[in-house]
C-alpha positions as CSV (number, residue, x, y, z in Angstrom):
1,X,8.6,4.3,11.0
2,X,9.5,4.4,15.0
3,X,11.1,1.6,14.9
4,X,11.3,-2.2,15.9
5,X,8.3,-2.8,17.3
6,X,6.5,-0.5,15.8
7,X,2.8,-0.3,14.7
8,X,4.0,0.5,11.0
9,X,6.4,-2.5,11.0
10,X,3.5,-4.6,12.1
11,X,1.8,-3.7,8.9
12,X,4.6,-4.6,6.8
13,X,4.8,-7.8,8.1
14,X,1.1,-8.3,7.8
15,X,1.3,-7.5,4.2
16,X,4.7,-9.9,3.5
17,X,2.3,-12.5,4.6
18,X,-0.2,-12.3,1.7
19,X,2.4,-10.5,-1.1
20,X,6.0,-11.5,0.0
21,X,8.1,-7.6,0.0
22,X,4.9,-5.7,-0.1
23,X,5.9,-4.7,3.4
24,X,9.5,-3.4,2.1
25,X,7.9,-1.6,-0.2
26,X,5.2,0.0,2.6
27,X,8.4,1.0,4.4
28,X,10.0,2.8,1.4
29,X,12.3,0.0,0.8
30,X,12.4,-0.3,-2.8
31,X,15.1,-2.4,-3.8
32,X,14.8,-4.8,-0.8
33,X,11.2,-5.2,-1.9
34,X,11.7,-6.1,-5.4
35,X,14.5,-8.8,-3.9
36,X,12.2,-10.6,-1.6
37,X,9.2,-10.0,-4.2
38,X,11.5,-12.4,-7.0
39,X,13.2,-14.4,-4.5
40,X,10.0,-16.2,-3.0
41,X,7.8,-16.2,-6.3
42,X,11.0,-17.4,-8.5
43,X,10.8,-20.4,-6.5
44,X,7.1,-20.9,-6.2
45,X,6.8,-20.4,-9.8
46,X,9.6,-23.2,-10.1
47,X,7.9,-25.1,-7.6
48,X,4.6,-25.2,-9.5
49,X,6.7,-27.2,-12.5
50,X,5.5,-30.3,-11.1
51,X,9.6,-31.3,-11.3
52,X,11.2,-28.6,-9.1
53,X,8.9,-29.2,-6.4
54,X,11.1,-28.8,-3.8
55,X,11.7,-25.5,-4.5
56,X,8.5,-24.9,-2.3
57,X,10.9,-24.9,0.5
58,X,12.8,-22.5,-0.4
59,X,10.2,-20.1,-1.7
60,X,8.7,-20.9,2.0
61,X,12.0,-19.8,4.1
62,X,13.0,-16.5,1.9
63,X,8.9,-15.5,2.7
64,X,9.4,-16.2,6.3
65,X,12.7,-14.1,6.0
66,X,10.8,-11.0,4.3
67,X,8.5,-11.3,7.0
68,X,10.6,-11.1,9.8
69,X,12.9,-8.8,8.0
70,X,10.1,-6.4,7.4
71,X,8.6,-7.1,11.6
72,X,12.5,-6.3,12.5
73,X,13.4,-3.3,10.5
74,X,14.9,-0.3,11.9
75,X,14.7,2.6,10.3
């Protein structure tokens, strides 16, 4: 990758917006992917209980953050 700004770190955050850390992983970041990857679906998972429903928002901001990690990433 070139850098911030870059055309690949575009893609990475195009793909954190359908499977959050699929961009991490686009960039070679392995472990960061897998982090973000359990981080947002833990909660959506326990948002989809029915009784944790406010997990939701927190499944919501950790996707936003491996977006903008993966749009900000300098390699």
């Amino acid at each position: 990758m070139a850098g911030q700004g870059s055309g690949g770190n575009v893609i990475a955050a195009i793909c954190n917006v359908f499977i959050a850390g699929l961009g991490q992983l686009v960039q070679g970041r392995i472990l960061a992917a897998i982090v973000f990857f359990l981080l947002v679906w833990v909660n959506y998972a326990l948002a989809a209980t029915g009784i944790l429903f406010f997990m939701a928002v927190f499944g919501f901001i950790f996707h936003v953050w491996a977006i903008i990690d993966a749009a900000k990433y300098k390699g």
